[in-house]
C-alpha positions as CSV (number, residue, x, y, z in Angstrom):
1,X,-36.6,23.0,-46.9
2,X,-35.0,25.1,-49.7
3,X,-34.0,28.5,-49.5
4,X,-36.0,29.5,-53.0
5,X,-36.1,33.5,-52.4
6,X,-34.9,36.7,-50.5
7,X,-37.7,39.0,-49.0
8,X,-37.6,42.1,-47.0
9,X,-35.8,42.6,-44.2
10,X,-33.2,39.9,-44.6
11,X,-36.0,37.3,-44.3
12,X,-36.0,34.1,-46.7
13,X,-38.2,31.9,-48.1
14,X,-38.1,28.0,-48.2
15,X,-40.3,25.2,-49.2
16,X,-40.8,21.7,-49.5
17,X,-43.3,19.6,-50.5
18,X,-45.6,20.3,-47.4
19,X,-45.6,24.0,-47.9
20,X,-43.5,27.2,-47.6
21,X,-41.9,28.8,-44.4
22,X,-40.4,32.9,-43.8
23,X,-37.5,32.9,-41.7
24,X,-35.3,35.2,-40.1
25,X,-32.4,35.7,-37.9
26,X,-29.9,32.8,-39.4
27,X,-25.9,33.8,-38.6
28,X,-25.3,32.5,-41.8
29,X,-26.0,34.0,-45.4
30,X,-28.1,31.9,-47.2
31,X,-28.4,31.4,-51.1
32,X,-30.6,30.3,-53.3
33,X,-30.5,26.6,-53.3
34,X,-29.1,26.0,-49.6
35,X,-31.2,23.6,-47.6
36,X,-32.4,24.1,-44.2
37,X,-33.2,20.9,-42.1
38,X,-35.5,22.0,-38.1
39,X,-34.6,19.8,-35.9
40,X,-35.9,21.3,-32.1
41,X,-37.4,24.1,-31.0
42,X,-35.7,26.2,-28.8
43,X,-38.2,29.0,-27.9
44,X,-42.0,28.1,-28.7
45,X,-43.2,31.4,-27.7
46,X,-40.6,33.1,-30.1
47,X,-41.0,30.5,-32.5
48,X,-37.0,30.0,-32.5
49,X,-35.6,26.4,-33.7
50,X,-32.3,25.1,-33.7
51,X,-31.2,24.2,-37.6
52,X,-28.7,22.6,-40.0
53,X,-27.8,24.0,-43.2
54,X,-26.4,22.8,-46.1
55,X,-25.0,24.5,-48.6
56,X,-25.7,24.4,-52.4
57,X,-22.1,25.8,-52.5
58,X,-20.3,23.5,-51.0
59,X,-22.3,20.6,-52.9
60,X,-24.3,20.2,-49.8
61,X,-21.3,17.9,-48.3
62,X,-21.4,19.4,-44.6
63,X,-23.9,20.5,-42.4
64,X,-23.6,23.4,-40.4
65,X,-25.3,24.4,-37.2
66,X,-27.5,27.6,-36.9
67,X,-31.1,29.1,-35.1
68,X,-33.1,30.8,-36.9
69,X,-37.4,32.2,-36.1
70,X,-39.7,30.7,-38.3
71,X,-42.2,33.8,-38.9
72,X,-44.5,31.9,-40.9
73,X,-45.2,28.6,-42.2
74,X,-47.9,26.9,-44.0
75,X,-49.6,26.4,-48.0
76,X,-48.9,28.5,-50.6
77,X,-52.3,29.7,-50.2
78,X,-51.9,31.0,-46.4
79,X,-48.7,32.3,-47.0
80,X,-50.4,34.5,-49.7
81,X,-52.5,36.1,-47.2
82,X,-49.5,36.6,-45.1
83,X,-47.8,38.6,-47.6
84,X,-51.1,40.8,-47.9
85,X,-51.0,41.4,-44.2
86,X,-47.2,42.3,-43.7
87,X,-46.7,43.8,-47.2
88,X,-47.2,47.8,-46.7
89,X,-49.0,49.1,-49.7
């Protein structure tokens, strides 16, 4: 998936062509552009999986180890009612 935006509170969000995902927690500081590959999960009940990144500015030649909590994931359409629920108006 492709890191396409910054939210609040340090989270990001990616998509591919299955959907969108929010995640937070990585070690690394992601850009616009990285890529971020799931590979296991780690902790189902915290929703924690162990990653690879790639990074746009590096010409994606390396991949780099990382964990990172998905906090949502889904269409474009769910993730629009996510927003409305953890968006403080």
């Amino acid at each position: 998936m492709e890191v396409i935006a910054y939210l609040h509170n340090a989270d990001l969000l990616l998509e591919d062509a299955q959907g969108v995902a929010v995640i937070g927690g990585s070690h690394y500081v992601l850009s616009l552009g990285d890529q971020v590959f799931f590979h296991e999960m780690i902790d189902e009940q915290a929703k924690i999986y162990q990653v690879k990144i790639s990074f746009a500015c590096t010409e994606h030649v390396m991949l780099h180890e990382d964990e990172v909590q998905i906090k949502f994931e889904g269409g474009h359409d769910a993730y629009q009612q996510y927003i409305k629920r953890t968006t403080v108006h």
